[in-house]
C-alpha positions in Angstrom: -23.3 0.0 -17.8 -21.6 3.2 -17.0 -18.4 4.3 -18.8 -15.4 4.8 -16.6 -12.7 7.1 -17.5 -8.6 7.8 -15.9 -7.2 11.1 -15.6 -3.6 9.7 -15.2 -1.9 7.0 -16.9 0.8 5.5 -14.1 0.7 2.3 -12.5 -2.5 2.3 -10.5 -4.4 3.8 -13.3 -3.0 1.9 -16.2 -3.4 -1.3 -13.4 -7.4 -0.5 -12.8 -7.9 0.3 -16.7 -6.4 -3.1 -17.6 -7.8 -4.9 -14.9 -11.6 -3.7 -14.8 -11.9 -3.9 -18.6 -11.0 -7.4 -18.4 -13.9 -7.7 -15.9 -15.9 -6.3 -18.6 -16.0 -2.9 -17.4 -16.5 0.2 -20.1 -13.0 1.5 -19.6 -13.6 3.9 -22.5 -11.6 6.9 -22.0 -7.6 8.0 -20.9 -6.0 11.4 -20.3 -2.7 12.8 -18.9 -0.2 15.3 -18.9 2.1 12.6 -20.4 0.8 11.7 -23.7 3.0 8.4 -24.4 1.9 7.0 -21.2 -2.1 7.6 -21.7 -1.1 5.7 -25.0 0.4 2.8 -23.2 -2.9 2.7 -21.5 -5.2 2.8 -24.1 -2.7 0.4 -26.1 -3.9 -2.0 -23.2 -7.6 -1.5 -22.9 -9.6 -2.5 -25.9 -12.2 1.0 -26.9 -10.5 3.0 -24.7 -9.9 6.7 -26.6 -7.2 9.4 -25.6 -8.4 12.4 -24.4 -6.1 15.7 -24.9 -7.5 17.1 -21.4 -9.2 16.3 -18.0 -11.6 18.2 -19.2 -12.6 16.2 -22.5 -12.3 13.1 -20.8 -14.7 14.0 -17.9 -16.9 15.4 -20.5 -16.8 11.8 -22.3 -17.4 8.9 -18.9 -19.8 8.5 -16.1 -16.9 7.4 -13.4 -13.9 9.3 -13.7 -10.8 7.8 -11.4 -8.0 10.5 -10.9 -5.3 8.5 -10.7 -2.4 11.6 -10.4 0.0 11.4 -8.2 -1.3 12.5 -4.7 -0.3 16.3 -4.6 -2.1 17.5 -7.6 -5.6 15.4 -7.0 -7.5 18.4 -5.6 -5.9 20.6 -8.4 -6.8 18.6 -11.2 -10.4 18.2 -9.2 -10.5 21.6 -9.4 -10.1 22.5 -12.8 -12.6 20.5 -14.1 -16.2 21.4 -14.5 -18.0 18.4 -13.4 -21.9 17.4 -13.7 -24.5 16.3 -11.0 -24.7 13.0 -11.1 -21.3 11.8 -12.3 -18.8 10.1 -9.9 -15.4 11.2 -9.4 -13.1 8.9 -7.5 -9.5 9.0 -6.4 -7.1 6.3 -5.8 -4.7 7.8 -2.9 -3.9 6.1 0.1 -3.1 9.0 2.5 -6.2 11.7 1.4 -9.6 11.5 1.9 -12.5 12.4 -0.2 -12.7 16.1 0.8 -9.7 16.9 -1.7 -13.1 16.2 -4.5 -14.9 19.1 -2.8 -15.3 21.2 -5.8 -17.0 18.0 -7.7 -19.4 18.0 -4.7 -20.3 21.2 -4.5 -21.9 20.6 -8.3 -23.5 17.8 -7.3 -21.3 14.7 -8.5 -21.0 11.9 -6.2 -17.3 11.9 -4.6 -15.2 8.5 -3.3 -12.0 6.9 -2.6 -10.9 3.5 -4.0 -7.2 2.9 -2.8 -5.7 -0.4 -3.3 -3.8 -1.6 -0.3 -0.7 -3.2 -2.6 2.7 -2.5 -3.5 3.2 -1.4 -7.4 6.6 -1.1 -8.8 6.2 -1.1 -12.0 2.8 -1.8 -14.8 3.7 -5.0 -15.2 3.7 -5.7 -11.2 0.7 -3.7 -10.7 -1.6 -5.7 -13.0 -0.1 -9.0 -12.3 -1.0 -7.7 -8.0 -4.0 -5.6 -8.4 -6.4 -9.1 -7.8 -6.9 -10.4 -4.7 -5.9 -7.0 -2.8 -7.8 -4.7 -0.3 -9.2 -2.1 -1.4 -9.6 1.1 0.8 -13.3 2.8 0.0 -14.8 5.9 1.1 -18.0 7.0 -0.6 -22.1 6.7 0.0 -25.0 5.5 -1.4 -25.0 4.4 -5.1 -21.3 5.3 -5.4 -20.2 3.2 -2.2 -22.3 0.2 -3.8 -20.3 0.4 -7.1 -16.8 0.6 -5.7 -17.7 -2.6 -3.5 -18.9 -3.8 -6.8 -15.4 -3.2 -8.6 -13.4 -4.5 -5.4 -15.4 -7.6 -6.3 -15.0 -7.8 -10.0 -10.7 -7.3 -9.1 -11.1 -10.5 -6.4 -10.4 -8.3 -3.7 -12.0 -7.3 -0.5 -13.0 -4.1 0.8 -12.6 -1.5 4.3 -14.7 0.8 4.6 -13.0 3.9 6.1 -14.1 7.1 8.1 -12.5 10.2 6.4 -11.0 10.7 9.9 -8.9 7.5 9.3 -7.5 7.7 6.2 -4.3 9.0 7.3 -3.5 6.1 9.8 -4.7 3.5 7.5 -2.1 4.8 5.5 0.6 4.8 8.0 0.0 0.7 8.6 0.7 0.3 5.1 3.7 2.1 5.6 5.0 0.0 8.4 3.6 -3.2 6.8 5.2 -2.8 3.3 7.8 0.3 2.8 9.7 -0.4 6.2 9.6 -4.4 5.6 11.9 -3.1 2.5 14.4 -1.1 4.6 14.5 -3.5 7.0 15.9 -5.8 4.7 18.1 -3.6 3.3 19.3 -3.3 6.9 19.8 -7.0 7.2 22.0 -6.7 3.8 24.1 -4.2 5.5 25.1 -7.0 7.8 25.0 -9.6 5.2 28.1 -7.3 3.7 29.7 -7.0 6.8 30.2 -10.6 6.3 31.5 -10.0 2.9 28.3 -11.1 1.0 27.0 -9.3 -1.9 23.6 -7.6 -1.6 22.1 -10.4 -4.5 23.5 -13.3 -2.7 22.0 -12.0 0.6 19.0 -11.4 -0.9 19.0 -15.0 -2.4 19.0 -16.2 1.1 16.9 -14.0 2.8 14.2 -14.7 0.1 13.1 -17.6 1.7 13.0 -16.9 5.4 10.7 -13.3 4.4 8.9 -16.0 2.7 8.2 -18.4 5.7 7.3 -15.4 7.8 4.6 -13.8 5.9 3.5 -17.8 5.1 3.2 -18.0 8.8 1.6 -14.3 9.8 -1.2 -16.0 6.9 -1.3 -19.0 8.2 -0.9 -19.2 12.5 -1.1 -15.1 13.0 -0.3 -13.0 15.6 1.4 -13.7 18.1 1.6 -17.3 17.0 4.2 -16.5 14.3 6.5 -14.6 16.4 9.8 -16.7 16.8 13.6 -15.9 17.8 15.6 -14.8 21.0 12.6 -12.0 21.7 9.9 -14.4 21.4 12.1 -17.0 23.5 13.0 -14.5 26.2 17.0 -15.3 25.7 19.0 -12.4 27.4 22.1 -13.7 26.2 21.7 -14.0 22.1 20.3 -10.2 22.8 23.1 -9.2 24.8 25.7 -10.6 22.0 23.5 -9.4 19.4 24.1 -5.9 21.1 27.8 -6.1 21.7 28.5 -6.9 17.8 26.7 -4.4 16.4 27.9 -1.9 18.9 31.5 -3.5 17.7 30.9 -3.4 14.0 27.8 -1.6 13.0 26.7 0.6 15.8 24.2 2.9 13.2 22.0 -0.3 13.0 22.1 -0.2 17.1 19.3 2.1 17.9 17.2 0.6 15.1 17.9 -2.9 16.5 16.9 -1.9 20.4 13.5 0.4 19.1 12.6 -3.2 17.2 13.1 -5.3 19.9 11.0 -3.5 22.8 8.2 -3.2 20.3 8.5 -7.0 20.1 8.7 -7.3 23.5 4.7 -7.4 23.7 4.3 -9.8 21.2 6.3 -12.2 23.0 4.4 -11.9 26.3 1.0 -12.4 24.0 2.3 -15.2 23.0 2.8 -17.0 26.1 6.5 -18.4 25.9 8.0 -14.9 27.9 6.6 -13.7 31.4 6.5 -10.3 32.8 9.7 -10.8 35.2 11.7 -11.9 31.7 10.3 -9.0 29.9 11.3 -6.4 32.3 14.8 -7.8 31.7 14.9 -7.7 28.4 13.7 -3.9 28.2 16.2 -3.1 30.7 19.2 -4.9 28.4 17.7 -2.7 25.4 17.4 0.1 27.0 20.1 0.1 29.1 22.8 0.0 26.2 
């Protein structure tokens, strides 16, 4: 079995370490610039030495993950001598394998392996890690082994085209850092009303809930409900009016969100094309 080895000791590294080596993986080795946190790792992963530099550890495993934070992947890639036949693998979301040109060039094998979930903190990142997607860009042996690991974690696997990396990334943008500000908008409102952010969020909770239970469970455009999905003018139009009376920064955010939604409604069968036009003329007219 080969030996894999991290060259960084955040949350996706320390996640992957603790995760794979409870799969049985030989997680054996653990470097970063911050020592305390490449001893938290290896603190978590039975076997698993320290390593003062990239260099030792790449010396000492068969896989190395770089698991840096995005903007110094290609630097730390490029420091390190690397041999033919070893894989080196990075874990970002937004760059594709040509940041590991220099492992390449010397005849390592080169991949991606970005898991498509949110990590806050360690503790969140192991508990998520299983079940999630995992983003892969490799070939041959190396592509088989990453499918391989996506397996051992529970997950699934996309297989991306270095060309696409950038708008995968994007999606996961929309899909998970905007679903947080757009709560955060709705608690704006929440303290209009004179609500605290942690009640509102006590009651939100379960209607985020419901939605992504029904985006699961019915999909797209199924799952689509409210005054867009129903085509009714007037909530819109009031809708309009008070935040224009009492919040008017969330306006332009509120009108962009609902002609996007405008399509889905039509998919969905409940709003025709004449009731459509109407509805971008109210938010676009205001």
């Amino acid at each position: 079995m080969k030996t894999i080895g991290f060259i960084g000791a955040g949350t996706t590294g320390t996640a992957l370490a603790v995760r794979l080596s409870q799969k049985g993986c030989r997680v054996v080795a653990v470097s970063s610039r911050t020592p305390c946190s490449a001893q938290k790792l290896a603190g978590l992963v039975p076997a698993c030495d320290v390593f003062g530099t990239a260099q030792e550890l790449a010396d000492a495993a068969d896989v190395v993950f770089i698991t840096t934070p995005d903007d110094v992947i290609a630097r730390v890639c490029g420091e390190v001598q690397w041999r033919p036949g070893q894989s080196v693998v990075h874990c970002s979301g937004a760059h594709s394998v040509d940041i590991l040109e220099p492992a390449q060039q010397v005849g390592a094998a080169v991949g991606s392996f970005h898991p498509l979930q949110t990590f806050a903190d360690v503790a969140r990142a192991i508990e998520n890690l299983p079940g999630s997607t995992f983003a892969l860009e490799a070939e041959g042996p190396l592509l088989s082994l990453l499918k391989e690991l996506a397996s051992l974690l529970d997950g699934r696997w996309v297989e991306l085209k270095p060309g696409h990396k950038v708008l995968y990334h994007a999606a996961a943008v929309f899909a998970c850092n905007y679903l947080v500000t757009l709560v955060k908008l709705a608690l704006d409102l929440w303290r209009d009303l004179g609500v605290s952010p942690q009640e509102a969020t006590k009651a939100l909770l379960p209607l985020l809930a419901g939605t992504i239970n029904n985006i699961g469970s019915i999909g797209l455009p199924v799952c689509l409900t409210g005054p867009v999905a129903r085509g009714d003018l007037g909530t819109i139009e009031s809708h309009l009016s008070a935040l224009e009376a009492s919040n008017p920064t969330l306006l332009a955010a509120y009108k962009e969100l609902g002609l996007q939604t405008i399509p889905i409604a039509v998919a969905k069968g409940k709003v025709d094309g004449q009731r459509a036009e109407e509805m971008k003329a109210l938010l676009t007219r205001r």
